[in-house]
N, C-alpha and C positions, 0 to 999 in steps of 0.2 A: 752078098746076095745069096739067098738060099731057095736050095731047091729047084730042080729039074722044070719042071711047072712051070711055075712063076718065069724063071731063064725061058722058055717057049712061048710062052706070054708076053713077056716085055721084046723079045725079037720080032714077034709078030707086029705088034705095036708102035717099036720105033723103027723097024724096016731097016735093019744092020743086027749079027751076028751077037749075042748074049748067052753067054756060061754060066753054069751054076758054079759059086764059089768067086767071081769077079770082083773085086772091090768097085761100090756104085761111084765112088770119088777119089782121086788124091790130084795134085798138085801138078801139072802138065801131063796128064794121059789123054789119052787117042779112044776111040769107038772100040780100037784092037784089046783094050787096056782097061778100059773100065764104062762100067752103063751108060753116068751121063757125064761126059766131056769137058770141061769148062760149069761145072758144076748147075746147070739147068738142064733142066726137064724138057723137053721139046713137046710142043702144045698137042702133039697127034697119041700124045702118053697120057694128056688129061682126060678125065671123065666125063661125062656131061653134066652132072652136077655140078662137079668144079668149074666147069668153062660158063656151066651157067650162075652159077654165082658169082662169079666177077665181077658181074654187075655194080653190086653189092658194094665193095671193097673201095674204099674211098682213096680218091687218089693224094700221091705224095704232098703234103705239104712244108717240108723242111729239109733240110740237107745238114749230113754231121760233117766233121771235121776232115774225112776221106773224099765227100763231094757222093757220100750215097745219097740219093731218093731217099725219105723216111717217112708216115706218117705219124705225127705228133698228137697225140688226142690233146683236144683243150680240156678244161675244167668243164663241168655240167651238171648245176645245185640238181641234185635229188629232194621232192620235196614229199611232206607229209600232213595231211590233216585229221587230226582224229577230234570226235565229238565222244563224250562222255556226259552220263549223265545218271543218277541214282538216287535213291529214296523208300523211307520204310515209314508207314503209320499203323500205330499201335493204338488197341483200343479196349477199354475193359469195359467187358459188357455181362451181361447175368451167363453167360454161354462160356466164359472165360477172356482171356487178353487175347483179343485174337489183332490177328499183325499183316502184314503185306509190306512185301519187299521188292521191289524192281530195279535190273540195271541194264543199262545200256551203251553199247561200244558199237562205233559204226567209224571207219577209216578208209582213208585212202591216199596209197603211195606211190607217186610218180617215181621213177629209175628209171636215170637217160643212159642208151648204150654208147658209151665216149669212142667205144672203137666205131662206133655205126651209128654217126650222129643220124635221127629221124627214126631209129626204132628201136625206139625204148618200150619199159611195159610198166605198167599197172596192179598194183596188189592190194583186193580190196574187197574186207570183210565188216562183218557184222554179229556182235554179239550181244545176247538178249538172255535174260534169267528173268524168271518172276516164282513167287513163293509166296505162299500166305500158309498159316500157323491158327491153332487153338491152343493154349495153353489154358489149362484148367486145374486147379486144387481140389482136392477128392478128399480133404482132411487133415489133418498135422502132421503125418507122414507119409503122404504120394499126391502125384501130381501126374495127370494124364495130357497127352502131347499129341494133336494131330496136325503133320505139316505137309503139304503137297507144292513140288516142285515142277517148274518144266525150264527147260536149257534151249536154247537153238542159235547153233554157229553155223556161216555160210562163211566163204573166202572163196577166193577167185584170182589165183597167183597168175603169174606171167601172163598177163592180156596184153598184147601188145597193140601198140602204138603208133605202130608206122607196118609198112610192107604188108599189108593186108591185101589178104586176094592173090600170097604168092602158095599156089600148093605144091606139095612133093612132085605131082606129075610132073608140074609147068616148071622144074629144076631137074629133072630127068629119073628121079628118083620112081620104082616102081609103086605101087598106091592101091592099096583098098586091102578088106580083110582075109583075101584070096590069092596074097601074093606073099612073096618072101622079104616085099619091102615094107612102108612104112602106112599104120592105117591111123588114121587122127583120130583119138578119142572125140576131141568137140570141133571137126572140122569146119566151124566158124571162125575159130582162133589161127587156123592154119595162117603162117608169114611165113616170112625168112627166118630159116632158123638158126640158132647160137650156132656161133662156131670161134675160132680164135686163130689167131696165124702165128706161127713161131719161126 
């Protein structure tokens, strides 16, 4: 454990004596000995984010060989639909071969969260091209060329799925553009957000 700070911080917090320099763990120590004891945390050390995300965290459903609590994620098909679709007609007319070209890509892909079955998210775009062309001969050696394009991609990554309506505040986290915490760009989308346990 480093730093004077932090050691005045964590004493304040777990309410017993903390040194900078203490080893946070080993193997039978005491309060006297090391931060946290018996190797947990004592819940007046967690944050409100943390104690408010618990919620979240799905309870145990397996035990290994030791007789620990574990949870076990199952399997959960990720699925995908995409639509495709394309097409060019060409046409020689007194003006030259003139052409038009269209394609189209529109998808959508469910990913289920296996640590956090019910919130999963959604990524789901749309792509569009169109193009039309003059192609004209000016003689037996050139050929004049007029082609106008337009592009337009949308996407729309990580929508989620489940946990909607949980914001930063309503997790303890501070919130809006005027703070040092966290401001949602599309605060529609505001859920629960990723996290991982190790």
């Amino acid at each position: 454990m480093q730093g004077p700070n932090w050691a005045q911080q964590l004493s304040t917090t777990l309410g017993y004596t903390v040194t900078a320099g203490e080893p946070y763990y080993f193997a039978g120590c005491t309060t006297a000995q090391c931060v946290f004891p018996g190797a947990q945390i004592p819940t007046t050390a967690f944050s409100a984010p943390s104690t408010n995300l618990l919620q979240f965290i799905p309870p145990a459903n397996s035990v290994d060989s030791s007789g620990n609590s574990l949870f076990s994620p199952s399997a959960a098909p990720s699925r995908l639909s995409d639509d495709k679709a394309s097409g060019r007609v060409d046409y020689n007319s007194k003006l030259g071969l003139l052409s038009g070209y269209y394609f189209y890509d529109s998808y959508l892909q469910s990913v289920p969260n296996i640590f956090l079955p019910g919130f999963g998210s959604n990524y789901s775009g749309r792509s569009q091209v169109a193009d039309v062309g003059d192609s004209k001969t000016l003689g037996s050696s050139s050929v004049n060329e007029l082609r106008v394009g337009a592009t337009r991609l949308r996407y729309l990554i990580h929508a989620p799925t489940g946990g909607n309506g949980v914001t930063p505040a309503s997790l303890g986290f501070q919130e809006g553009p005027d703070t040092l915490g966290i401001s949602p760009s599309l605060p529609q989308y505001a859920h629960v957000p990723q996290y991982s346990l190790q």
